[in-house]
C-alpha positions in Angstrom: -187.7 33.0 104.8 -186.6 36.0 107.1 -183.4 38.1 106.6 -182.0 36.1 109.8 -183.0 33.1 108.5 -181.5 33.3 105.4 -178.2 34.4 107.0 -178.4 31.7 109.6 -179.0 29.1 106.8 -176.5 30.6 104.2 -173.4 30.6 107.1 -174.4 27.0 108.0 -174.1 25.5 104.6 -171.1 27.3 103.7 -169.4 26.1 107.1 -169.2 23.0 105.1 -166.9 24.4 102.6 -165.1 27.3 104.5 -163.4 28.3 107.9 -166.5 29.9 110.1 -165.4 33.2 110.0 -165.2 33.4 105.9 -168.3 31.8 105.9 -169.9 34.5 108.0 -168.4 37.3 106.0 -169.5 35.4 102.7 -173.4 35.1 104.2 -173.1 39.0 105.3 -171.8 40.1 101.3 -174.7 37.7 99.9 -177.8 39.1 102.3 -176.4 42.9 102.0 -176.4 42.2 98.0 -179.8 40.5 98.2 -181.3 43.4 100.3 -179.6 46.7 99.8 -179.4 46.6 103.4 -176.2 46.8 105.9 -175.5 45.3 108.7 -177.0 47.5 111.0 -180.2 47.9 108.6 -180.6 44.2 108.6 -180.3 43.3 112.1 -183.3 46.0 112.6 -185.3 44.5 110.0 -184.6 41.0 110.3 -187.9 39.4 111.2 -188.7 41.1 107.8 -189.3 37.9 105.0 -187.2 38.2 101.7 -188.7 39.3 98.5 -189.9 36.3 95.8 -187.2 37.7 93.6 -184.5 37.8 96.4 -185.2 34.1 97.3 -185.0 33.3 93.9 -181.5 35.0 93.9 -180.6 32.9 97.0 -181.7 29.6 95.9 -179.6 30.5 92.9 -176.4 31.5 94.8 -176.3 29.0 97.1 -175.1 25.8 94.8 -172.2 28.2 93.1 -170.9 29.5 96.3 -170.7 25.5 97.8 -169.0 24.9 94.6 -166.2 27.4 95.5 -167.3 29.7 93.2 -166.0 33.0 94.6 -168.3 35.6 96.3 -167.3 38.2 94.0 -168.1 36.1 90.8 -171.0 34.5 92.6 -172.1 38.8 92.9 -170.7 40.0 89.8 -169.4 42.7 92.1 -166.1 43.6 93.8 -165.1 46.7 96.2 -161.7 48.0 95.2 -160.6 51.4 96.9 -164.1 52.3 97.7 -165.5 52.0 94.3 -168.0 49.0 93.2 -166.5 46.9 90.0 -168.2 44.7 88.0 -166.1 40.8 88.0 -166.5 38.0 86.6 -164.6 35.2 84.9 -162.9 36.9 82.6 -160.9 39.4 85.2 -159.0 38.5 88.4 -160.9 40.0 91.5 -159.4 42.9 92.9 -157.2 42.4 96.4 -156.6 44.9 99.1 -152.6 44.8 98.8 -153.1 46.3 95.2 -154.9 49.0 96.2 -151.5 49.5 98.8 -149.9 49.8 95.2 -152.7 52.3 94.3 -151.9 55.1 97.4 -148.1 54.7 96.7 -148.7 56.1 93.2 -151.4 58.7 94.5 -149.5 59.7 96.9 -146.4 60.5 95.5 -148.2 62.1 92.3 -151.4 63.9 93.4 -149.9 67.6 92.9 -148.2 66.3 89.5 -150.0 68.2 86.4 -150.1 66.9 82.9 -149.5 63.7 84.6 -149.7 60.3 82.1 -150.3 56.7 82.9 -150.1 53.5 81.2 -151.4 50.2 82.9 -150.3 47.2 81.4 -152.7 44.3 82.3 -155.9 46.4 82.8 -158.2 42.9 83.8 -161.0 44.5 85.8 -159.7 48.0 85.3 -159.6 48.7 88.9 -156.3 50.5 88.7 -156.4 52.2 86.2 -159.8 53.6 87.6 -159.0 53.8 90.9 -156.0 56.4 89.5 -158.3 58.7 87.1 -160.6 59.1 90.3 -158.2 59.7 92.9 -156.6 62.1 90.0 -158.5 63.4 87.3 -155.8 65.3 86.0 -154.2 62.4 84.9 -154.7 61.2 80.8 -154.9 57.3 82.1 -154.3 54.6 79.3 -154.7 51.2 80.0 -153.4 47.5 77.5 -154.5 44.1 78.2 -154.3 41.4 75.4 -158.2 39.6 77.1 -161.3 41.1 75.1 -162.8 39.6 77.5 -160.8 41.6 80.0 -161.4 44.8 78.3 -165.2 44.1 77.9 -165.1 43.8 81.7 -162.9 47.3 82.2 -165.1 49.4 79.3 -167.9 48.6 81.6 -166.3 49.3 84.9 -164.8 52.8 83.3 -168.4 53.8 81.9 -170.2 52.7 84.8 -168.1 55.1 87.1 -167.7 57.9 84.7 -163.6 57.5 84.0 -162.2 58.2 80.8 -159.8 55.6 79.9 -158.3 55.1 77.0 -158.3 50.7 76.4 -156.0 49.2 74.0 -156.1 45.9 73.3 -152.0 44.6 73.5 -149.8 41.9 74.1 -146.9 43.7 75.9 -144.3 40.6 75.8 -144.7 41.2 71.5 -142.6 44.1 71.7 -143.3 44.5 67.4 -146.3 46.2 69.2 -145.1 49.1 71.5 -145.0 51.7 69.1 -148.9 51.8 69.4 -148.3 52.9 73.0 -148.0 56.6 74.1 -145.4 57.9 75.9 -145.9 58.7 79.3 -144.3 59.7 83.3 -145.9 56.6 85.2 -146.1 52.9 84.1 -148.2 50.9 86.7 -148.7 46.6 86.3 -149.9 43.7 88.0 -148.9 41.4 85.5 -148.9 37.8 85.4 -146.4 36.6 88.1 -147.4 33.5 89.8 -145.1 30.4 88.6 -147.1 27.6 87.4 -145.4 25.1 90.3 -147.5 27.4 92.8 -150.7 25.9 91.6 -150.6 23.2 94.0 -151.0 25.3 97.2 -153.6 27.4 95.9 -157.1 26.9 97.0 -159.6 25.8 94.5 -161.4 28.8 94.2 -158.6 30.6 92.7 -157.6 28.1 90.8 -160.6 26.8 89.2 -162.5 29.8 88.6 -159.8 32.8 88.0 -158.0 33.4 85.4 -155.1 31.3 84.2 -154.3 34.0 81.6 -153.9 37.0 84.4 -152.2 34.4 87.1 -149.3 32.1 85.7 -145.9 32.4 83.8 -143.3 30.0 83.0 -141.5 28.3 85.8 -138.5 29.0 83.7 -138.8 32.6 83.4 -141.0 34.3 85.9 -139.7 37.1 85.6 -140.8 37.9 82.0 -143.3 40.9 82.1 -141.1 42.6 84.6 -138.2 42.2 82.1 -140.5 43.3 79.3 -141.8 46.3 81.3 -138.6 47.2 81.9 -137.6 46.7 78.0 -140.8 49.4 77.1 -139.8 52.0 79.8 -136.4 52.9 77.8 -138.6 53.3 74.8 -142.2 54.8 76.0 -141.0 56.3 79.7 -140.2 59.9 79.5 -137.6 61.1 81.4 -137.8 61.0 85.1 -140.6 58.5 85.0 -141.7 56.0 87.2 -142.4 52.2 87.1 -145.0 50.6 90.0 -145.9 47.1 90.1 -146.9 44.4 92.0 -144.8 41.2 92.6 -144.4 38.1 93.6 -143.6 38.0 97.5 -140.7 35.4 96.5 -139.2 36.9 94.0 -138.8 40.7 95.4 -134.8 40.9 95.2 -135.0 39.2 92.0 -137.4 41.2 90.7 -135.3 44.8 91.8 -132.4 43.0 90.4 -133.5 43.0 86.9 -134.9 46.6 86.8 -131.1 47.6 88.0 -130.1 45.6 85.4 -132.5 47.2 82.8 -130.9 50.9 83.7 -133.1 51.9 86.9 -130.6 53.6 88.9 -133.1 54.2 92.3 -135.4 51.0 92.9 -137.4 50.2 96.1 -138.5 47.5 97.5 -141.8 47.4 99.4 -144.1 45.2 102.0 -147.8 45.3 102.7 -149.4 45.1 105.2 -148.5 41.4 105.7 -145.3 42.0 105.7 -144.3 40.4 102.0 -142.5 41.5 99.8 -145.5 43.1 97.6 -144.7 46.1 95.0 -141.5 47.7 93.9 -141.0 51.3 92.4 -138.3 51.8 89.9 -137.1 55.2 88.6 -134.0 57.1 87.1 -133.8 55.5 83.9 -130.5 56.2 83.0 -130.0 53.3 79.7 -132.1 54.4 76.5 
């Protein structure tokens, strides 16, 4: 089988399960994966016939991916603000409006010395990695209460040469914070998708990513922000800063509570898309 053959093949079987242009851009990740090739490479080269050991990788792909088995997991591979990150089951896979959340922080703290971070809900550990290389000043910690999760980010962290220093948490049992530095910067993407959403989401999400990272209670969505919030009057020096990621719904909610909590300047911000995606809350004024 030729490098166009195989790409011509893989975008016709996945037209079955996705829109034509995802299934293009799917075929493209799978044969520059299988190859080592780009685009450009493998348009130039692609009379050229596929390896025994990349057909075998194929032939294996194939069934997960018509299954709805994300890319990414399909891969065990993600791009995240330029850098390669090893996925799979155990972490969400990266999106593109958290690394929106990741310039905001860079660029408002990139001359900052002595600068410390804590991420709360480290999954993949793109964030938290993303950070340390973008500033290496920075001492970076990072909690999450998956092993799995944290198997997943130790590897990432080694694998691209960031020190980050992993603890393994549960950051709504607030019996554990004293374990947690104190720091300038407290960045999350916690859990914040209602469990009443499942029913729009597409299968691949839902059956393959997650639950853990995804859902809270319909009854109190809210509850990581609030327990961020909570922490930040005990472990967020003074003049720090809170970043996270929200729920596009819930954005005045969400700014609400962190006025609430004692945050006397919060924004609101949109992505690219337009939603209501990430909110920044500083001047703690309540200890």
């Amino acid at each position: 089988m030729t490098i166009q053959d195989a790409r011509a093949y893989l975008q016709l079987q996945l037209a079955a399960v996705y829109e034509n242009r995802e299934a293009a851009n799917i075929a493209d990740w799978v044969l520059e994966s299988l190859t080592g090739l780009s685009r450009s490479a493998r348009l130039v080269r692609q009379q050229e016939h596929l390896t025994t050991d990349q057909k075998a990788l194929f032939d294996q792909h194939l069934p997960d991916l018509l299954r709805h088995r994300p890319v990414q997991y399909v891969l065990g591979e993600s791009w995240f603000h330029g850098l390669r990150f090893h996925v799979n089951e155990n972490v969400l896979i990266p999106r593109p409006e958290t690394e929106e959340l990741v310039d905001w922080i860079i660029n408002e703290h990139q001359h900052q010395q002595l600068l410390r971070i804590l991420d709360i809900g480290t999954g993949s550990g793109c964030i938290p990695i993303a950070l340390k290389k973008a500033l290496p000043q920075a001492t970076v910690y990072s909690c999450d209460v998956s092993a799995g999760a944290l198997e997943v980010a130790r590897k990432n962290a080694a694998d691209l040469e960031a020190e980050i220093h992993f603890i393994q948490q549960n950051i709504l049992d607030d019996s554990l914070w004293e374990q947690l530095p104190e720091v300038d910067l407290i960045v999350s993407n916690p859990p914040y998708i209602p469990e009443h959403n499942k029913e729009s989401m597409h299968a691949n999400v839902l059956e393959h990513e997650p639950h853990l990272a995804l859902f809270v209670s319909n009854n109190d969505p809210l509850t990581f922000y609030r327990a961020i919030a909570e922490l930040s009057g005990k472990k967020l020096k003074e003049d720090g800063d809170v970043y996270a990621e929200i729920h596009e719904d819930l954005g005045a909610a969400t700014l609400a509570l962190f006025q609430e909590k004692g945050f006397g300047r919060v924004t609101l911000r949109r992505d690219m898309q337009e939603k209501d995606r990430m909110i920044k809350a500083a001047g703690l004024t309540s200890r």
